[in-house]
N, C-alpha and C positions, 0 to 999 in steps of 0.2 A: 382383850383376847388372851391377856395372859394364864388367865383361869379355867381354859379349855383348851386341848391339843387334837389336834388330827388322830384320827383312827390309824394304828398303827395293825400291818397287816397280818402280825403275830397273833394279836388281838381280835381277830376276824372272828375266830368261832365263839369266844368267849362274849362278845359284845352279842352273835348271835343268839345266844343263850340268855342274856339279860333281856333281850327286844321279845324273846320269849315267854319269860317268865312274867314281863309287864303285861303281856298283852293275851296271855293264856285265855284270860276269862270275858276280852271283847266282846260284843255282840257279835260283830261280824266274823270273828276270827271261829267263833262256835257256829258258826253257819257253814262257811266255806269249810270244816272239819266235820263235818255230819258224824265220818266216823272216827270216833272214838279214840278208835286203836292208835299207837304210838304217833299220836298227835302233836306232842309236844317236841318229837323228832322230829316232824314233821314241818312243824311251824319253825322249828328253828332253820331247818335247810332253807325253807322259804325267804327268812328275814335275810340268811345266810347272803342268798341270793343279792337280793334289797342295799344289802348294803355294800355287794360287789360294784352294782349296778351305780350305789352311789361314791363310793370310789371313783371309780371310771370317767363319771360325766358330771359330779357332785362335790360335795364335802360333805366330811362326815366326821365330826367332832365330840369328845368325848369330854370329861370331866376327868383330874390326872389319874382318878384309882376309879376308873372306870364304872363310877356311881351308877352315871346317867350314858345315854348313846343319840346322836342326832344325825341326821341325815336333811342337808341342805341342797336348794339346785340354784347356782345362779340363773340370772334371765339367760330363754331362750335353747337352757340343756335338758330340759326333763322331758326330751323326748324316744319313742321306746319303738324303733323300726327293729324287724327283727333280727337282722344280725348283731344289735346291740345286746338285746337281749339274749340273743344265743351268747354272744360273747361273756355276758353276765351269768351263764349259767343257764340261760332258760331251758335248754334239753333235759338235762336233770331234770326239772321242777316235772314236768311230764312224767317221767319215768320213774322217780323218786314219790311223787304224792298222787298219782293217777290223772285220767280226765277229768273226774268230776269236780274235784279241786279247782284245778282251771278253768274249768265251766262256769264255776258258781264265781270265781274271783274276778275273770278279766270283764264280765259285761260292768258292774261293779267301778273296775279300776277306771274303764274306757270314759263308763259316765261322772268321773269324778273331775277326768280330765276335761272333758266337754264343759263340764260348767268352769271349774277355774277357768278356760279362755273363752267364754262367752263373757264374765264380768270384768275377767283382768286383759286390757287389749296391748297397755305397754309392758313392755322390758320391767317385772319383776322376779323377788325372790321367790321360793315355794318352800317351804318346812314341807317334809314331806314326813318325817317321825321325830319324836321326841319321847323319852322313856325315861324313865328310873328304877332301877330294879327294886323289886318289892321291899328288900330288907331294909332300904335307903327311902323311902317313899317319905315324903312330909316333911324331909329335911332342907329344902330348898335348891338342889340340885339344877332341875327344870332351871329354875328362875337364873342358876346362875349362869349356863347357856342362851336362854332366852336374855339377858339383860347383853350380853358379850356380841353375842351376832344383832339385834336392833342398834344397840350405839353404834354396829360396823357399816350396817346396812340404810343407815338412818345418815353419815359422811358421804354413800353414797346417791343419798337422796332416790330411793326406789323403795316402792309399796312391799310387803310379803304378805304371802296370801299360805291358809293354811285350814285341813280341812277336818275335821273329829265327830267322830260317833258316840264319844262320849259326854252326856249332859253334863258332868261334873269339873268337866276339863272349862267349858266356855265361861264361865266366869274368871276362871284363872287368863284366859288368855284377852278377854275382856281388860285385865288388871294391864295388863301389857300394854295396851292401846288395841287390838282386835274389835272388831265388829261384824257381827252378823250380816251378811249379806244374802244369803238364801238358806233357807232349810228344805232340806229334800227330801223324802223316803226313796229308801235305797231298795234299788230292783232285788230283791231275795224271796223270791214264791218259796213255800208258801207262806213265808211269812213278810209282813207291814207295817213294820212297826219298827224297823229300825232306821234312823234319822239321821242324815247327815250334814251338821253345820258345817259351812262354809262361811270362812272368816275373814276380814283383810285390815290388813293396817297399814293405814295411809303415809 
């Protein structure tokens, strides 16, 4: 653990900013954004949010020059009543990125949460992001967050389960010990075609 630190909360906006720029060109992130316009303000407040929320009821661990940004939930805290959520910020996100935003994001969020507890029944972790900022990409950042929290999590003998839209990523977390346990199409009319693996390592 000594090659990753907690999210310092100086840091807050700047990490938002990096979970941004990773994840600008997501599928879903270009769905839940239809428009356009200062989008990328937009997704930042969002992640902003994310990672208040992970704060609060989470960990959220960085790399020390702030390569990479992660957002961890021990068993049994990743859950989002809504004065947690308000507490994290959620009024904003309403009033900052409109309805439709939220329209398109929580059926989305709800059904990702549904399947994590339909296959995972005991006391696990959840990765819930992992990022690198584009300029740092390929440099092994990822890996060295992911190697720091499974040796942790691995002492405490519990599964983490962890869920990506992107095809490119599953192999890498394959490389970890990950495995496929469901693929999904993600409710996004009108389109069908964006996929969501669902991973777990035992």
């Amino acid at each position: 653990m000594e090659e990753i630190i907690p999210l310092k909360k100086e840091n807050l906006q700047r990490a938002s900013e990096i979970l941004a720029r990773a994840f600008e060109k997501d599928e879903f992130v270009l769905y839940i954004f239809e428009d356009k316009k200062e989008k990328f303000k937009k997704l930042a407040y969002l992640l902003k949010c994310a990672l208040k929320f992970g704060l609060l009821y989470g960990e959220v661990y960085t790399t020390p020059n702030l390569e990479a940004v992660s957002i961890w939930y021990p068993p049994n805290e990743y859950r989002r009543p809504l004065w947690r959520m308000i507490r994290a910020g959620g009024l904003g996100i309403v009033m900052k990125l409109g309805l439709q935003v939220v329209s398109r994001e929580m059926p989305v969020t709800n059904l990702r949460d549904e399947i994590r507890l339909k296959h995972v029944k005991e006391p696990h972790w959840y990765l819930y992001i992992i990022a690198v900022d584009p300029v740092h990409q390929g440099k092994g950042y990822a890996s060295i967050i992911l190697r720091a929290m499974i040796k942790r999590i691995e002492q405490e003998k519990l599964p983490i389960y962890l869920d990506t839209n992107t095809k490119e990523d599953v192999p890498i977390y394959e490389h970890f010990g990950f495995k496929v346990i469901e693929e999904v199409i993600l409710p996004t009319p009108p389109r069908t075609d964006i996929i969501n693996w669902c991973m777990l390592r035992k």
